[in-house]
Backbone as CSV, one residue per row, in Angstrom:
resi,resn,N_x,N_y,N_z,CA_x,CA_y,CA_z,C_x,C_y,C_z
1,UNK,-5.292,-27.534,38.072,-4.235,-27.818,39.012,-4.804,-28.585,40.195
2,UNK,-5.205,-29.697,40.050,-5.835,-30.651,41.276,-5.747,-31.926,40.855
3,UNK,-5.506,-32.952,41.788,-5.447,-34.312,41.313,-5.738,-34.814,40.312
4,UNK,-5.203,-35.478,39.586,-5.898,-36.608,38.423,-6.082,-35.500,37.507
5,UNK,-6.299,-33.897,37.263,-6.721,-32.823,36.680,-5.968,-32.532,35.339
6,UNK,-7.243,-32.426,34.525,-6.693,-32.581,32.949,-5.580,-31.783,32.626
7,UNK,-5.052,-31.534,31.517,-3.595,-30.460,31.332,-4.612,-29.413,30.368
8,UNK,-4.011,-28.671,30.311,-4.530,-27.303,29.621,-3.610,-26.874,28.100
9,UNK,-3.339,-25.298,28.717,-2.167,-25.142,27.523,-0.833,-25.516,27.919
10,UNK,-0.809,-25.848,29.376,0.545,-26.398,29.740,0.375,-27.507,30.765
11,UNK,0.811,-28.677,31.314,0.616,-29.705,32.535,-0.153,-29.259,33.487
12,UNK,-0.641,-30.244,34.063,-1.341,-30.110,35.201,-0.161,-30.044,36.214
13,UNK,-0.122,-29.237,36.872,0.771,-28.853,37.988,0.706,-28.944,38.966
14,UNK,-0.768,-30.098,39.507,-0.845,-30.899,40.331,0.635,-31.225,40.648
15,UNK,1.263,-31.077,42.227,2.534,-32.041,42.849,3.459,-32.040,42.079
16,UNK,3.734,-30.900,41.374,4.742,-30.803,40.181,5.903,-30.842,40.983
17,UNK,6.764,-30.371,42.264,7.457,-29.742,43.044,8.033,-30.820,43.662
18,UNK,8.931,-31.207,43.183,10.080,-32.510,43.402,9.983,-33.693,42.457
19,UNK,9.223,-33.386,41.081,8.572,-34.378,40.163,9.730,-34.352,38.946
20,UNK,10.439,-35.021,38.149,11.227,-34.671,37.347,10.345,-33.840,35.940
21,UNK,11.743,-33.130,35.475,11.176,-32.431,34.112,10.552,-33.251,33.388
22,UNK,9.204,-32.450,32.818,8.670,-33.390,31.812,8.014,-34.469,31.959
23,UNK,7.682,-35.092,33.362,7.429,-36.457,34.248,5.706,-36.868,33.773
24,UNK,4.986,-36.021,33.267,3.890,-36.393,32.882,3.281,-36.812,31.345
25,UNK,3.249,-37.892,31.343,3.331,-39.242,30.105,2.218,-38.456,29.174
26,UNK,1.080,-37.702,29.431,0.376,-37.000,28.575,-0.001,-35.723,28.278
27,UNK,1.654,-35.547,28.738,1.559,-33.847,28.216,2.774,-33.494,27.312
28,UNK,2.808,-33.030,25.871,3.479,-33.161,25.192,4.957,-31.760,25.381
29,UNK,5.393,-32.303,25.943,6.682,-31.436,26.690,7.816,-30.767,25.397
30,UNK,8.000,-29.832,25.277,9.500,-29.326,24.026,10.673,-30.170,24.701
31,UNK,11.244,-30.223,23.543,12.058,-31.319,23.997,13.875,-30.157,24.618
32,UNK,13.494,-29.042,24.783,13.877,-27.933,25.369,14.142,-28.450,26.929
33,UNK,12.801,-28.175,27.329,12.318,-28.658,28.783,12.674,-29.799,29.084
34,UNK,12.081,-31.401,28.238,12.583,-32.541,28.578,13.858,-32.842,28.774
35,UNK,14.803,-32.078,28.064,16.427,-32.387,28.017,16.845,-32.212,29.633
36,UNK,16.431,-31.012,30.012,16.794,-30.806,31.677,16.547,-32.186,32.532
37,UNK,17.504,-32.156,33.193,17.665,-33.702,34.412,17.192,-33.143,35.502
38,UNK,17.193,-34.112,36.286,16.589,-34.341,37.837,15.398,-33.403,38.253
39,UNK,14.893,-33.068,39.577,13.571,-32.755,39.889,13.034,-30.902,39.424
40,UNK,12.311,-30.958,39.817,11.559,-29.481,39.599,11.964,-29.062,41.150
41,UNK,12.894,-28.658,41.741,13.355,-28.592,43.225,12.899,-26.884,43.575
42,UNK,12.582,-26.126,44.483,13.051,-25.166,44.726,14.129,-23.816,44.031
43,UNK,15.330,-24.587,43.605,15.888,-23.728,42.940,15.814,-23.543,41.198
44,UNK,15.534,-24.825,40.420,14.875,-24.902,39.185,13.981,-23.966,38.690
45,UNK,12.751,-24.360,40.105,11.962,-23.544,39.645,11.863,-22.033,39.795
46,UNK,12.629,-21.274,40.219,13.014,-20.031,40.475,13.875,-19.766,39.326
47,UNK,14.403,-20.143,38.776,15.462,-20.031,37.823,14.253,-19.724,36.337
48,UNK,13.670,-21.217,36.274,12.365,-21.190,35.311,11.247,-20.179,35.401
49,UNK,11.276,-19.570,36.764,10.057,-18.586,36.527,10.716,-17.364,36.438
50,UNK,12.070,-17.012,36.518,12.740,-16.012,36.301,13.375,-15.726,34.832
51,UNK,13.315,-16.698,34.410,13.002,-16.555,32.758,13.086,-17.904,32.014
52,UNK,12.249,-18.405,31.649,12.171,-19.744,30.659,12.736,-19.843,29.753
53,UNK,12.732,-18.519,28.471,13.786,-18.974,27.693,15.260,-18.966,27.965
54,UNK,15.468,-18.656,29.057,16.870,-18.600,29.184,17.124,-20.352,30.044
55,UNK,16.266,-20.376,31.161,16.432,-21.874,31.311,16.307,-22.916,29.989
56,UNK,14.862,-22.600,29.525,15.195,-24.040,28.472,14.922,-23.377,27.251
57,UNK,16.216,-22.697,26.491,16.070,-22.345,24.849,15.678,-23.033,24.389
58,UNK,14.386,-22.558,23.595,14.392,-23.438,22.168,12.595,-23.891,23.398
59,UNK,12.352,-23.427,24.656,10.949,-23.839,25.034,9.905,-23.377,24.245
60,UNK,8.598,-23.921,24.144,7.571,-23.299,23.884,6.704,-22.471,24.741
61,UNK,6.932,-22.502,25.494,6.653,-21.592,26.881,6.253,-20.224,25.783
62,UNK,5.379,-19.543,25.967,5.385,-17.963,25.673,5.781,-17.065,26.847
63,UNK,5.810,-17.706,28.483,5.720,-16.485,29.232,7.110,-15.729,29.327
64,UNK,7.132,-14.796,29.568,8.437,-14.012,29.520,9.340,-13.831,30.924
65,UNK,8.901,-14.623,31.941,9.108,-14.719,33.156,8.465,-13.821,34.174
66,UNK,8.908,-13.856,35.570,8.965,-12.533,36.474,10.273,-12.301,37.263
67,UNK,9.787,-10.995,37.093,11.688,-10.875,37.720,11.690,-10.593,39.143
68,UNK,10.817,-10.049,39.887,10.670,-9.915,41.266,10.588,-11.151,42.086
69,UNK,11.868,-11.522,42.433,12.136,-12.472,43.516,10.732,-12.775,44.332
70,UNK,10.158,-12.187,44.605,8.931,-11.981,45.995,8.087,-12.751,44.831
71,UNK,7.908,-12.155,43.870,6.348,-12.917,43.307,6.729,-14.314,42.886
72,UNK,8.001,-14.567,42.501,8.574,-15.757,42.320,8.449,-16.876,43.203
73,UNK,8.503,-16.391,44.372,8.916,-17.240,45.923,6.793,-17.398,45.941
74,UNK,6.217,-15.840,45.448,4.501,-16.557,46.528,4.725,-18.013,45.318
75,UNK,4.829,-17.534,43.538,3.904,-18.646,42.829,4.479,-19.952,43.324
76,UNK,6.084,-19.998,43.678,7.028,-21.554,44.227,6.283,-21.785,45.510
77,UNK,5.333,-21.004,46.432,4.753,-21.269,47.367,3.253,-21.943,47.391
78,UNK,2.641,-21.541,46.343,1.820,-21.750,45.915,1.419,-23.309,45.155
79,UNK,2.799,-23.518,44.114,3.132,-24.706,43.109,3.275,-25.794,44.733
80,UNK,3.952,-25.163,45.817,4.248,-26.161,46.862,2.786,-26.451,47.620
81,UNK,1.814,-25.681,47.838,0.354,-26.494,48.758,0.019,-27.278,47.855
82,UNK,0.478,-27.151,46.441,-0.584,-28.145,45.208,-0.523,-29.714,45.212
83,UNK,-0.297,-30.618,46.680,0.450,-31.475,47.137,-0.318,-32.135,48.354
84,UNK,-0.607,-33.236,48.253,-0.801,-33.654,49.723,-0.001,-34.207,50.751
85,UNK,1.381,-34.166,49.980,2.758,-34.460,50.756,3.739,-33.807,50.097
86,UNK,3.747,-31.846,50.768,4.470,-30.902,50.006,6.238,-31.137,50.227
87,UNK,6.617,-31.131,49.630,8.441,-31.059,49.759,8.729,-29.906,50.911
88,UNK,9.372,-30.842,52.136,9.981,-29.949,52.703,10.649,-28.205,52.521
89,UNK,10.195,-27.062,53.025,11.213,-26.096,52.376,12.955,-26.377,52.437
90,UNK,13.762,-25.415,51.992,14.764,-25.938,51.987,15.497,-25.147,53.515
């Protein structure tokens, strides 16, 4: 998760946080995930870490989400320093 930084089992999540779904040309995305429009905003991603298969059926994602609002908000806090020009909060 740092600049230019290779992808793993899932994207580099380098500045992911206002970037559209799927936006990185060498990471092979389910076409689950790619179907979703516009950015990775604040509320997306709360939705997505609160459960993936329910945001994008049919993802390859294995994680099963988290459901505690609080741990949701540190990792969306977290995905936001990964940035050298973080998206305003809302």
């Amino acid at each position: 998760m740092n600049e230019g930084g290779r992808n793993g089992v899932g994207p580099n999540l380098y500045d992911v946080v206002g970037k559209p779904h799927g936006h990185l040309e060498n990471f092979n995305y389910s076409a689950a995930l790619k179907a979703h429009q516009g950015p990775w905003n604040y509320d997306e991603l709360d939705r997505w870490l609160a459960n993936p298969q329910g945001y994008a059926p049919g993802t390859r994602m294995g994680f099963v989400g988290l459901k505690d609002p609080k741990d949701r908000a540190n990792v969306i806090a977290y995905l936001r320093s990964l940035s050298a020009n973080p998206v305003p909060l809302p």
